[in-house]
C-alpha positions as semicolon CSV with decimal commas, in nm:
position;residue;x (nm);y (nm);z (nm)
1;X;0,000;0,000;0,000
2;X;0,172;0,329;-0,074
3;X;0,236;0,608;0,144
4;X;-0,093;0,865;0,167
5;X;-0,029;1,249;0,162
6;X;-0,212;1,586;0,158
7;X;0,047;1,726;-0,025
8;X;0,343;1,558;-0,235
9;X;0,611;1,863;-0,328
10;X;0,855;1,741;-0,622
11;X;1,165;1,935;-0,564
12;X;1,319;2,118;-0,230
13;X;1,448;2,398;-0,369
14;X;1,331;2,772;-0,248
15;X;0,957;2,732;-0,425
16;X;0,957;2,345;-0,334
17;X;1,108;2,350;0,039
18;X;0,930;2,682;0,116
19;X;0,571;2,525;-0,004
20;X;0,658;2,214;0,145
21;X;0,725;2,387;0,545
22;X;0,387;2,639;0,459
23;X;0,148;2,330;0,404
24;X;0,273;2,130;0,724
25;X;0,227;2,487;0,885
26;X;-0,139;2,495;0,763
27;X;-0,215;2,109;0,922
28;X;-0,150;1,888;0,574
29;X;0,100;1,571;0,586
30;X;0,323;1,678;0,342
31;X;0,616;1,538;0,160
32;X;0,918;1,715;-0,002
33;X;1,131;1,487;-0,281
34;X;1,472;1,553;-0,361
35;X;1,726;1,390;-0,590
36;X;2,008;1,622;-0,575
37;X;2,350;1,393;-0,371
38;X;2,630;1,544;-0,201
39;X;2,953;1,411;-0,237
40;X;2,865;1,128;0,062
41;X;2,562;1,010;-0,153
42;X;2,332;1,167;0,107
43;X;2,003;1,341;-0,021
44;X;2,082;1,739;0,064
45;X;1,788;2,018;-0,015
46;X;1,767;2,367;-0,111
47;X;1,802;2,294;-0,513
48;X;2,020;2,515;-0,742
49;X;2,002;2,820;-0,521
50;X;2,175;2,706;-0,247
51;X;2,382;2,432;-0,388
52;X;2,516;2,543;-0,679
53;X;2,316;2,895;-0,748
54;X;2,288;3,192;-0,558
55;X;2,462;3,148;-0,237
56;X;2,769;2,985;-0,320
57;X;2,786;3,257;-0,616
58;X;2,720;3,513;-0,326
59;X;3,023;3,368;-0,112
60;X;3,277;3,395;-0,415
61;X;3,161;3,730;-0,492
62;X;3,204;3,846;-0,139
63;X;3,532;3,663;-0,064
64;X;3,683;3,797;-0,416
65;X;3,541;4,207;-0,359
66;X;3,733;4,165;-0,019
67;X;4,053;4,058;-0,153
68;X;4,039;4,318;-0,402
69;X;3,955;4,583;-0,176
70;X;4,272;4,441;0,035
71;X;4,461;4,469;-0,259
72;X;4,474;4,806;-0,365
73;X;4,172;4,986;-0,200
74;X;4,250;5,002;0,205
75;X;4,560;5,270;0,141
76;X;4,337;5,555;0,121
77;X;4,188;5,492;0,395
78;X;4,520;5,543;0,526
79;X;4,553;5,128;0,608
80;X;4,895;5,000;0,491
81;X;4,910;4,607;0,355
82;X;5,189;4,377;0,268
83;X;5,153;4,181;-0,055
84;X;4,825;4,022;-0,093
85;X;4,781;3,625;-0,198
86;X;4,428;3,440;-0,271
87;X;4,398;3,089;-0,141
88;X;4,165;2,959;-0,396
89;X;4,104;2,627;-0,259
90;X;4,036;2,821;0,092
91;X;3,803;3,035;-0,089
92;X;3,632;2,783;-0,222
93;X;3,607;2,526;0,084
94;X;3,435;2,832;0,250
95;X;3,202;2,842;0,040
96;X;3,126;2,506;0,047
97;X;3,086;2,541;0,426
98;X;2,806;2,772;0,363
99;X;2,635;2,573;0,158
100;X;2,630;2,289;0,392
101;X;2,485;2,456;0,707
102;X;2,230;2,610;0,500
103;X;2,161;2,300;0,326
104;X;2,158;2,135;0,667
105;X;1,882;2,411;0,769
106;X;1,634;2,309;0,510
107;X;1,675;1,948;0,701
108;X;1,620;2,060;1,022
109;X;1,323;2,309;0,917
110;X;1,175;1,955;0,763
111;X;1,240;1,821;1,101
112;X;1,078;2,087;1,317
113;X;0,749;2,116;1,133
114;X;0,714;1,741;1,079
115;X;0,774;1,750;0,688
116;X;0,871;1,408;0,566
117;X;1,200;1,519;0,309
118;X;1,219;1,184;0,073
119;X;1,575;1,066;-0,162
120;X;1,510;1,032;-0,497
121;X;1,392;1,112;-0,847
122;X;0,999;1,200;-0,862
123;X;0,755;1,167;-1,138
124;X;0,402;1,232;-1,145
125;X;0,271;0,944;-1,276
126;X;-0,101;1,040;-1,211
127;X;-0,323;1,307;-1,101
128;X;-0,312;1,182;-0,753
129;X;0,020;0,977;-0,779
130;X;0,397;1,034;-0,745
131;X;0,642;0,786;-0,835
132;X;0,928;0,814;-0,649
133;X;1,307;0,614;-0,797
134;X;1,485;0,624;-0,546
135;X;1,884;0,644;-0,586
136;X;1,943;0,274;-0,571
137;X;1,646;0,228;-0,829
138;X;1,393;0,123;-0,634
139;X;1,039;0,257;-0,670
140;X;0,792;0,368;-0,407
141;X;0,436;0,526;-0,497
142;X;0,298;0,811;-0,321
143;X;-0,057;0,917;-0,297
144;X;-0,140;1,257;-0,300
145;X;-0,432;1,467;-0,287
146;X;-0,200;1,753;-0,403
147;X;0,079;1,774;-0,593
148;X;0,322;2,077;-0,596
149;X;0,561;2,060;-0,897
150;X;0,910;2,229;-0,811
151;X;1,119;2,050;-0,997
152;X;1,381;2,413;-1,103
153;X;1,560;2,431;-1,419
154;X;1,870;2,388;-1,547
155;X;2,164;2,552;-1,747
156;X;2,091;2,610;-2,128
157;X;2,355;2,417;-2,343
158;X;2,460;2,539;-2,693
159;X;2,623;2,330;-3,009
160;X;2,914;2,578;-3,043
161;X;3,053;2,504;-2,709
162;X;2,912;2,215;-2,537
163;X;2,968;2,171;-2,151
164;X;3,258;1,917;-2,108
165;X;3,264;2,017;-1,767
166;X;3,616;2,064;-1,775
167;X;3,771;2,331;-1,975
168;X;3,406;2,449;-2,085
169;X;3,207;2,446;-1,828
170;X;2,853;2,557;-1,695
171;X;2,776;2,770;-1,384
172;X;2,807;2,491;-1,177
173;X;3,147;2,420;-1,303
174;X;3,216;2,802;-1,245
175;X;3,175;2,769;-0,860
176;X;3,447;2,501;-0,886
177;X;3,770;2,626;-0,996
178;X;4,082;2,550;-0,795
179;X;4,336;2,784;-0,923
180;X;4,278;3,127;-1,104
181;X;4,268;3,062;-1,523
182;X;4,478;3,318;-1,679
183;X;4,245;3,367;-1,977
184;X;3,852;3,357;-1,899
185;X;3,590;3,337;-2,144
186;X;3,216;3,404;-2,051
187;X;2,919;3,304;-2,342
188;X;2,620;3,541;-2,239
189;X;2,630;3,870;-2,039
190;X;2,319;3,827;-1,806
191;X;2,291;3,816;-1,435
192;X;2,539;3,443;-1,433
193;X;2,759;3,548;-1,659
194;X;2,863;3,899;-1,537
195;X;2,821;3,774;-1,138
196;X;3,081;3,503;-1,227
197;X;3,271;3,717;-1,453
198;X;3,304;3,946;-1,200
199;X;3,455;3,702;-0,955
200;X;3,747;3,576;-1,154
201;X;3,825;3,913;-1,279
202;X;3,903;4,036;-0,951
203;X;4,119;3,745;-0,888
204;X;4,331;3,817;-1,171
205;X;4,216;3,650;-1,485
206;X;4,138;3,829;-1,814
207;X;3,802;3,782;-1,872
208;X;3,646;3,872;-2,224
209;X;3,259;3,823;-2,223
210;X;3,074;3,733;-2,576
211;X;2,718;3,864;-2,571
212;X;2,514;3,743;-2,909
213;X;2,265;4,080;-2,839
214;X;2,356;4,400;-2,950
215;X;2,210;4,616;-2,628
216;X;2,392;4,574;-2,264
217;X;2,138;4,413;-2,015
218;X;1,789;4,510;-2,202
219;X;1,617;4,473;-1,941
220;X;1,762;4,787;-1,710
221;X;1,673;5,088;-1,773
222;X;1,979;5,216;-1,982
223;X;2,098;5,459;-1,798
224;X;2,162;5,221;-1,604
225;X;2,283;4,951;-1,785
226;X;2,507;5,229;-1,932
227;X;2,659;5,344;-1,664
228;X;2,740;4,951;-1,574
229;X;2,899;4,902;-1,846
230;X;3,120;5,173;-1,766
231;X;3,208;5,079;-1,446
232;X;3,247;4,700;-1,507
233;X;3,442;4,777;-1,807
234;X;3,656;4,993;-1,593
235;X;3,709;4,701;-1,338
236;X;3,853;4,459;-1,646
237;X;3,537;4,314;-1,800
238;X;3,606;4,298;-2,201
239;X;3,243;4,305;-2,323
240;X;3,186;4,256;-2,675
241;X;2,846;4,300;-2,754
242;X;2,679;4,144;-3,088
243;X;2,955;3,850;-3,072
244;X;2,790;3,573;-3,187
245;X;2,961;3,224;-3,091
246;X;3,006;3,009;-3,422
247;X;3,187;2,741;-3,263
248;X;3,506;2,654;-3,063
249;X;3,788;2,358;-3,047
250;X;3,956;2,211;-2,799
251;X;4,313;2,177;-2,747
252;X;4,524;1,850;-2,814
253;X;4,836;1,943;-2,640
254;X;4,881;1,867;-2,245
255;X;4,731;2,218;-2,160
256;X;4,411;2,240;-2,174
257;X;4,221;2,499;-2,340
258;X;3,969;2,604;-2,583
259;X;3,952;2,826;-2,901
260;X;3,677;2,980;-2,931
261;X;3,531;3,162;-3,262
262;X;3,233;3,418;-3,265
263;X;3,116;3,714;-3,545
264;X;3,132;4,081;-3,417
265;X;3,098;4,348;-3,633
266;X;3,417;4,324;-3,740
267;X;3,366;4,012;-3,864
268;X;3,472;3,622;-3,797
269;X;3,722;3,626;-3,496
270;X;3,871;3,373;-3,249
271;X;4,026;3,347;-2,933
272;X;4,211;3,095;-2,680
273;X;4,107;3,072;-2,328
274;X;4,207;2,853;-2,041
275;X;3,797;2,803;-1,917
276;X;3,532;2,921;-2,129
277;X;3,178;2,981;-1,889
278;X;2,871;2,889;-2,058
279;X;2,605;3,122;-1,947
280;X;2,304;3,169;-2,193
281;X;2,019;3,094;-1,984
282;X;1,848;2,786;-1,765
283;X;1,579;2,600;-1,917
284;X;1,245;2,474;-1,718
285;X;1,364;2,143;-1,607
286;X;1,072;1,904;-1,704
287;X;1,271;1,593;-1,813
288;X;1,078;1,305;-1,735
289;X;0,886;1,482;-1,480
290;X;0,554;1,441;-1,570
291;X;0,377;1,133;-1,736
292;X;0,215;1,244;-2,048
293;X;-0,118;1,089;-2,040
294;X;-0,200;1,299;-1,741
295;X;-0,196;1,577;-1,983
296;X;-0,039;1,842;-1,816
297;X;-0,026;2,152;-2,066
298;X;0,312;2,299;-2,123
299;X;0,360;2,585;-2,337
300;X;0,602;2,581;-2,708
301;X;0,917;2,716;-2,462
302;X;0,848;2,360;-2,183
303;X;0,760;2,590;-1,912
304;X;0,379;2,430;-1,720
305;X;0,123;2,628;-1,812
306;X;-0,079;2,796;-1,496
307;X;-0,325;3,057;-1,411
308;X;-0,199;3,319;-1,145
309;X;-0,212;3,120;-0,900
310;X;-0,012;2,874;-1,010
311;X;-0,272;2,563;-1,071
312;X;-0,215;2,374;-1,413
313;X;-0,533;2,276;-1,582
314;X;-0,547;1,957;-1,341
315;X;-0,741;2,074;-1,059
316;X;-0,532;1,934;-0,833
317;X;-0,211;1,993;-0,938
318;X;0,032;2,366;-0,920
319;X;0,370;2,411;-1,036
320;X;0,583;2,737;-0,891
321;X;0,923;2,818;-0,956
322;X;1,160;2,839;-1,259
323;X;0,890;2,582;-1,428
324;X;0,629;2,863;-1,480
325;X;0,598;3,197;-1,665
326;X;0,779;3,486;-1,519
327;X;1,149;3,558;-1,411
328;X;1,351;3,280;-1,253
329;X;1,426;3,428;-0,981
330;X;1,439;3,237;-0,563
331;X;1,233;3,499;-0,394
332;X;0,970;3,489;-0,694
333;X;0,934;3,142;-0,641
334;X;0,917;3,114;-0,254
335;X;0,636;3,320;-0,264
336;X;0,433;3,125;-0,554
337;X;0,493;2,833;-0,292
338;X;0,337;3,033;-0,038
339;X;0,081;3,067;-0,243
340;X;-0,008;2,747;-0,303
341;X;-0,008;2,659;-0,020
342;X;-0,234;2,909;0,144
343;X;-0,484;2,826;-0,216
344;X;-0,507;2,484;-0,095
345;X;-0,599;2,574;0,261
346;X;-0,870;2,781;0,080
347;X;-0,695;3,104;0,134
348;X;-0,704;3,401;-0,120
349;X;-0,358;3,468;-0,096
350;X;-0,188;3,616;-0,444
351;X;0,178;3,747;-0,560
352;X;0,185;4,095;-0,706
353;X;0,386;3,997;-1,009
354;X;0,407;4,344;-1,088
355;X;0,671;4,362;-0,782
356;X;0,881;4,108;-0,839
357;X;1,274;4,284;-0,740
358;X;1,571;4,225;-1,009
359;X;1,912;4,211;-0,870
360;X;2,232;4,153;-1,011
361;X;2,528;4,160;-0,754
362;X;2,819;4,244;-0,899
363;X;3,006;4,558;-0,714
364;X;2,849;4,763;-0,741
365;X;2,517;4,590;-0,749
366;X;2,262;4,662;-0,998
367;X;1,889;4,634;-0,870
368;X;1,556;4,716;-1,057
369;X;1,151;4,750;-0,966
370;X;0,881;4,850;-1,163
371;X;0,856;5,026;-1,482
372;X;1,231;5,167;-1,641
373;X;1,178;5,504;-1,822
374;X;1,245;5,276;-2,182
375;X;0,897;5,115;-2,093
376;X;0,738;5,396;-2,003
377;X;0,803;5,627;-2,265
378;X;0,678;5,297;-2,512
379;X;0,345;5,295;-2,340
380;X;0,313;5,647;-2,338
381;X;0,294;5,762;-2,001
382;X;0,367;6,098;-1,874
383;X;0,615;6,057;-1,579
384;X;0,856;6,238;-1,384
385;X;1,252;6,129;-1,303
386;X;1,465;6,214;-0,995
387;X;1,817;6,068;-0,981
388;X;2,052;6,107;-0,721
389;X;2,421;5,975;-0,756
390;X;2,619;5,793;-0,545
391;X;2,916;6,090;-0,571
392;X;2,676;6,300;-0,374
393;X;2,608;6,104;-0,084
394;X;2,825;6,167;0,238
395;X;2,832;5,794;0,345
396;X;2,936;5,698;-0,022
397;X;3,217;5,862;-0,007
398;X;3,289;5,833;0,355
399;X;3,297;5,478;0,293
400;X;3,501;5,515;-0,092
401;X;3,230;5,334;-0,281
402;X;3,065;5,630;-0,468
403;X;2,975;5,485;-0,788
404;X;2,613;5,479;-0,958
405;X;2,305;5,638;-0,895
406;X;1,915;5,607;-0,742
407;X;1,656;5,676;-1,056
408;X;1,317;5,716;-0,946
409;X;1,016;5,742;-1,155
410;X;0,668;5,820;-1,120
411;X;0,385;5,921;-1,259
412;X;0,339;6,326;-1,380
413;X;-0,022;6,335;-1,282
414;X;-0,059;6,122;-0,993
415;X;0,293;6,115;-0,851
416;X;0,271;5,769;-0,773
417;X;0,607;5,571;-0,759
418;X;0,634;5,348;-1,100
419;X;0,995;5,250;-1,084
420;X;1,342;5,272;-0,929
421;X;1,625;5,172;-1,069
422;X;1,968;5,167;-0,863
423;X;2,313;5,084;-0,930
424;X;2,564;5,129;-0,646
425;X;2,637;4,983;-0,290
426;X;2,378;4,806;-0,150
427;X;2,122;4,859;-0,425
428;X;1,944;4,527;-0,338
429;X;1,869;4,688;0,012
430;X;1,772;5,031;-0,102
431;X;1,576;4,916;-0,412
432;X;1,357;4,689;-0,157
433;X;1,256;5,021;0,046
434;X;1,091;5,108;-0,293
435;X;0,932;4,789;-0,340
436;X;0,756;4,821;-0,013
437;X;0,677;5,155;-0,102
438;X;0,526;5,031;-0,439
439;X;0,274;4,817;-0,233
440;X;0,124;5,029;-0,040
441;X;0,099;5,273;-0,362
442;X;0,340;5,552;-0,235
443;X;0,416;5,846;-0,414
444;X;0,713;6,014;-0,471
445;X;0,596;6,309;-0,225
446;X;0,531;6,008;0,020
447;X;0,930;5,906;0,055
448;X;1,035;6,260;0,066
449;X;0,844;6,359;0,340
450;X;0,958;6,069;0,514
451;X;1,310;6,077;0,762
452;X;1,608;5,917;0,668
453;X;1,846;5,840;0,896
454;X;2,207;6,081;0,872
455;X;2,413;5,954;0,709
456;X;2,299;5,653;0,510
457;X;2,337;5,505;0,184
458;X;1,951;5,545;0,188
459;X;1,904;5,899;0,167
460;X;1,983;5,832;-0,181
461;X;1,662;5,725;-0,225
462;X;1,472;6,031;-0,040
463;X;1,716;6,245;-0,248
464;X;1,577;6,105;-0,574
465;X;1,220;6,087;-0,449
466;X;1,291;6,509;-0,388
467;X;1,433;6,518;-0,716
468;X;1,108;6,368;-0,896
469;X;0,931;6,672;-0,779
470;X;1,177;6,945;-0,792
471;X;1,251;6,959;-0,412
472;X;1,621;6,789;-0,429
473;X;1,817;6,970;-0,155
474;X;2,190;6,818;-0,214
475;X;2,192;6,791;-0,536
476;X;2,096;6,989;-0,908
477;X;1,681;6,864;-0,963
478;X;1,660;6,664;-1,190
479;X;1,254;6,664;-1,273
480;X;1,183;6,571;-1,612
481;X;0,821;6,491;-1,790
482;X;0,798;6,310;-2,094
């Protein structure tokens, strides 16, 4: 007789093990499946994001800012350093021992609110049936009168330069490195490949980055986006827009590398690097998942079709995460499992899609709600801008890390915040003070009659807000309608 659950969640990472801990909350016997193995063969949890995704990302691009800042920025704060050395391996063991106590978390959250975490590979194999294969092949059935499919995605592979997982590798295979490769060769200039980029760069290598469009992240608003390739570029980055990857070859000699040829604008070119990144893109990871009599709609791109709140057209069954429409992003899909969760206790929860926040953290980061002024100015909307930059702000430059700008946009008529747009330190906490603000349907007059705390990075903000309406005190106003 198999197993009998409320719920059955395929998949514990941040949608699947967040969804999983809500319904035990709410009084359902739930089940989580995982299939991901450490290197003991043990079932760990928390998906891509925290085993090979954002977190261990986060670690290298914390560990490498600090040694650069070690290595040439302390002197002017008057702080004298010998000759500065990275430990790779060190680096990269640390990072591993984040990974493990958060992975260790999820376990323990399991634990405490009585979620049953099952090793293995799970299928839906009916509307009210998961089958589970375990890792030594063995099969075990669960019943379920839910199902939550949060099964993630994976990286996007391309014919010009498969993954050997060696000397081309993936994002995964990014996170991995031992030493520092002299020569570094990113496909795609998104969020991965300008995160990971950024890492090695600081450590030393020359990294050249081959983006196949012809405008720098299109979507931030590009002022922004200009103004990041300026300063990335500045800090080493060799983007080369419009380069379109043809194909590459591997070395046959006893050091490794890889040749890689693209088309610019110039024309056919080629050129050797150590490690080449792949980083186009992740793909809705449906492989197997789901048996196809059950008749699950997908839609032409393989992401599960779903209304807004998440349920596929089988009553019974929901699918959150980097399987459905909208940006893959961790915090987008923790909330869908929410959600869920809440639907099937007959709550009326919902997720404002319209508020979903966009981060990318290189250094500075680059973070992004609402409407940009591109959009805006497409759809015809009269709107007012106040920017503030970064070289204006006392703590900025008390602190030496005065790059970038706040952009805040809202609407001429109303006044009612319909963007922000922030590159700089600690954009992904000032952006979020916006994002709040955005829910509750704030204007721009709302944040600048509010107090800011002296000196902060977040006056910024309240600067920009001023600026919108032609009240900035520390800097020129900005206010412009369109």
């Amino acid at each position: 007789m198999s197993k009998q659950y409320d719920v059955v969640v395929i998949g514990s990472g941040p949608a699947g093990y967040v969804a999983a801990i809500r319904c035990a909350q709410l009084g359902f016997k739930t089940a989580c499946i995982e299939k991901w193995l450490n290197k003991e063969n043990k079932t760990i949890y928390g998906g891509t994001c925290l085993n090979v995704g954002c977190i261990p990302s986060k670690a290298l691009l914390d560990s490498s800012h600090k040694y650069v800042e070690a290595q040439g920025h302390l002197d002017v704060h008057g702080i004298k350093v010998g000759k500065v050395s990275m430990d790779v391996p060190a680096m990269i063991g640390r990072k591993d021992k984040i990974v493990g106590q958060l992975t260790q978390g999820i376990k323990g959250l399991f634990a405490a609110n009585k979620v049953d975490g099952i090793g293995g590979t799970g299928k839906v194999s009916a509307t009210d049936k998961v089958t589970v294969t375990a890792h030594d092949g063995t099969e075990e059935v669960l019943t379920a009168k839910n199902i939550i499919i949060a099964a993630g995605s994976v990286p996007i592979d391309i014919p010009p330069a498969l993954v050997n997982g060696e000397t081309i590798v993936d994002s995964t295979g990014a996170l991995e490195f031992q030493e520092v490769p002299k020569r570094l060769g990113v496909i795609g200039a998104g969020v991965i490949g300008l995160e990971l980029g950024s890492v090695w760069s600081r450590l030393g290598s020359k990294v050249t980055v081959l983006e196949a469009l012809d405008d720098f992240l299109p979507a931030v608003d590009k002022q922004i986006s200009k103004e990041a390739m300026k300063i990335l570029s500045k800090q080493g980055l060799d983007i080369k827009m419009g380069a379109r990857v043809s194909g590459s070859t591997l070395s046959k000699g006893a050091k490794k590398t890889v040749e890689v040829n693209y088309t610019d604008q110039d024309g056919e070119q080629k050129e050797t690097f150590d490690k080449l990144i792949v980083a186009v893109g992740r793909r809705p990871f449906t492989d197997n998942l789901i048996d196809p009599a059950i008749g699950i709609e997908l839609d032409e791109r393989g992401f599960i079709k779903v209304n807004e709140s998440c349920g596929t057209n089988i009553p019974n069954i929901y699918a959150v995460g980097d399987l459905v429409r909208g940006p893959m992003l961790a915090h987008k899909g923790m909330e869908e499992g929410v959600m869920v969760a809440e639907r099937i206790a007959d709550k009326k929860t919902q997720v404002n899609y319209d508020l979903v926040p966009s981060v990318i953290y290189t250094h500075p980061e680059i973070a992004w709600i609402g409407k940009n002024e591109e959009e805006l100015k497409a759809e015809g909307v009269d709107y007012n801008v106040g920017v503030f930059p970064f070289v204006a702000s006392g703590r900025a430059l008390a602190a030496n890390d005065s790059d970038g700008m706040v952009k805040l946009l809202a609407d001429a008529k109303t006044d009612r915040i319909l963007g922000c747009h922030v590159i700089g330190a600690s954009a992904a906490d000032l952006v979020q003070q916006i994002v709040i603000a955005m829910e509750f349907s704030a204007s721009a007059e709302d944040i600048g009659l509010t107090m800011f705390a002296h000196p902060a990075l977040s006056e910024a903000i309240h600067e920009a807000a001023l600026a919108a309406n032609g009240h900035a005190i520390h800097i020129g106003n900005r206010k412009r309608r369109k």
